[in-house]
N, C-alpha and C positions, 0 to 999 in steps of 0.2 A: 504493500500500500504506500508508501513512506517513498520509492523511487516512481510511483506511479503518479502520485501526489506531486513530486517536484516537476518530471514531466507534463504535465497538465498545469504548472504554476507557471512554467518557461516558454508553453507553446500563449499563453496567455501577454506573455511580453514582461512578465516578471524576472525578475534579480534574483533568484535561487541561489542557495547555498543548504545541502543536505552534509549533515551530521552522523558518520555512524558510529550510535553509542549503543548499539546491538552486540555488547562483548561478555555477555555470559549469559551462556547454556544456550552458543551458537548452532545454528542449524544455516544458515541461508543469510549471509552479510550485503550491508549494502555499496559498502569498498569493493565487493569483488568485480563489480560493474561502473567500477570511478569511468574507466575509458569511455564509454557509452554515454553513460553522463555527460562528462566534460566534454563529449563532443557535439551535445546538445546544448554547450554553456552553463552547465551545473557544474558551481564548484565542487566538491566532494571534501571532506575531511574526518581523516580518520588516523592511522597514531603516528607519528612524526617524522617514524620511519619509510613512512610511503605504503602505498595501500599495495604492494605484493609481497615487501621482506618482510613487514610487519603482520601481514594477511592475520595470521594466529597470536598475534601478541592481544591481550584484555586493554589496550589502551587506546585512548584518546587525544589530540593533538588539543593543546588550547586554544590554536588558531579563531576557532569556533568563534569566541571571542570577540572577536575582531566584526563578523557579520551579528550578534547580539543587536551591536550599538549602532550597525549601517543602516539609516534609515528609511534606503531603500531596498534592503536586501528584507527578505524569508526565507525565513531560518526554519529546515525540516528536520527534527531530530529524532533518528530511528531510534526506539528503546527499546528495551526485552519486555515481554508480555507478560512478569510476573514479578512480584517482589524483589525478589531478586535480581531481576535483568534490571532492574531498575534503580541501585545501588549507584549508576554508571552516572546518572543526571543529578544526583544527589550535589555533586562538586559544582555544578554550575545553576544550581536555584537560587540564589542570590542576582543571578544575572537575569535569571527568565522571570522573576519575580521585580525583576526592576522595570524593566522593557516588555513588560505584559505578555501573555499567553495564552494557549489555544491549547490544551491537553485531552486528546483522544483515544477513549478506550476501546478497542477493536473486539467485535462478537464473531464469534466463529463458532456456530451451535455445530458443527463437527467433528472441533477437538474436545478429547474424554474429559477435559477438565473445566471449558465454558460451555458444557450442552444443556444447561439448564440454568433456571433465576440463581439457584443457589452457589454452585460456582460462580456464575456471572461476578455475583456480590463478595463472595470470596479474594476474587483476584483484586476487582475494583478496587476492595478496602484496602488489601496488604499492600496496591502501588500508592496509594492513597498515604497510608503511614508510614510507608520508607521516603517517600517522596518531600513530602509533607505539602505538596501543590493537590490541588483539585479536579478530577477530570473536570473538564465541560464541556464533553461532546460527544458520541460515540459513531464509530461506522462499520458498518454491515460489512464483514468478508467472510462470510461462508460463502464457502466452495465446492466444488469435486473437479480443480483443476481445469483442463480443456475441454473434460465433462459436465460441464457446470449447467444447471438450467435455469428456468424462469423460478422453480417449486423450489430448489435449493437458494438461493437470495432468496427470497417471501419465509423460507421459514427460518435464516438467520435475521430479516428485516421482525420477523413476529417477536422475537426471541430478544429481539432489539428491544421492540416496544413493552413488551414487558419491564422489563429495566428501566427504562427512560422513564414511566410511570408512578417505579417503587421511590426510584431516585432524582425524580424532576430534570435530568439532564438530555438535552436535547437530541436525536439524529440527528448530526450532521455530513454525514457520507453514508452513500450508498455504493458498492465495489463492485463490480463485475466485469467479463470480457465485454467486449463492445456491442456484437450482437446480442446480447444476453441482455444488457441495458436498455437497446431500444424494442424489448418486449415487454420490461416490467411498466407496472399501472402508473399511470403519469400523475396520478396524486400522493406520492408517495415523499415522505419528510427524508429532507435531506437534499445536499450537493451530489450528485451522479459521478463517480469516480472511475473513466474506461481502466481495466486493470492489463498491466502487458504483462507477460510471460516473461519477464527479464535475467527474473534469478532461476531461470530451468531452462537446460538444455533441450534440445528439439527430441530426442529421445525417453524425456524426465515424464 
């Protein structure tokens, strides 16, 4: 979501700069695609050492920093989808708490640990108290990959709204492949977010 977000922020005529502080309990980084990126005009930043010697180092460049306080730049910062991944943003909430914020919690009613209200609130809470920021937003990425249909978004979209309910915080993204997007119901809460296949090989 997080490179598909900057893409769709850059084709927009925006000043991107993504963040990857996606560095524990890696699956799928958003460094490993800086080239692509940056060839689209997205800065990338990720740990000091360059995003291939460092590819597996837990760290982060402070560079980041620098676009915070650009007041034309947005600032996309990938973070881990659990307490813990989320340890990574803890060093620079002082900064995103100065320069205001936009923090998005992502539903995916297909992994075993957000398929229902209760996990939902589980994870929310625990990025919530390591963080100590607020979400204020959330968006819809359930999937089945290139499999993905109209029934699969509707029931991470349901799954959404349950939450958003318990917790008054808004949809604001809705994720899916491109043709996938232009079949779901046109009154549906939220930004429409085309999602690309970036971090999976054609074979994945």
């Amino acid at each position: 979501m997080a490179v598909s977000l900057a893409m769709k922020r850059k084709s927009e005529g925006k000043k991107v700069a993504l963040g990857d502080l996606d560095i524990v309990n890696v699956y799928f980084r958003s460094r490993e695609k800086a080239e692509v990126l940056e060839e689209k005009g997205i800065h990338v930043v990720s740990s000091t050492l360059g995003h291939r010697s460092g590819l597996d180092l837990p760290a982060i460049s402070s560079e980041i920093r620098n676009y915070f306080f650009d007041p034309d730049a947005q600032v996309i910062l990938d973070v881990g989808g659990d307490k813990a991944g989320t340890n990574a943003l803890v060093m620079f909430r002082q900064d995103v708490l100065s320069v205001g914020y936009e923090m998005i919690f992502t539903v995916n009613a297909y992994r075993p640990q957000t398929s229902d209200l209760a996990g939902l609130l589980y994870h929310l809470e625990g990025i919530e108290f390591v963080s100590r920021l607020t979400v204020t937003g959330l968006a819809v990425t359930t999937h089945q990959l290139r499999d993905t249909t109209v029934s699969d978004v509707m029931k991470g979209y349901d799954l959404a709204k349950q939450l958003s309910e318990k917790r008054g915080i808004p949809i604001r993204y809705v994720c899916a492949l491109p043709h996938v997007l232009q079949e779901l119901p046109e009154d549906l809460e939220g930004e429409q977010i085309p999602i690309g296949m970036y971090l999976r090989e054609e074979w994945m």
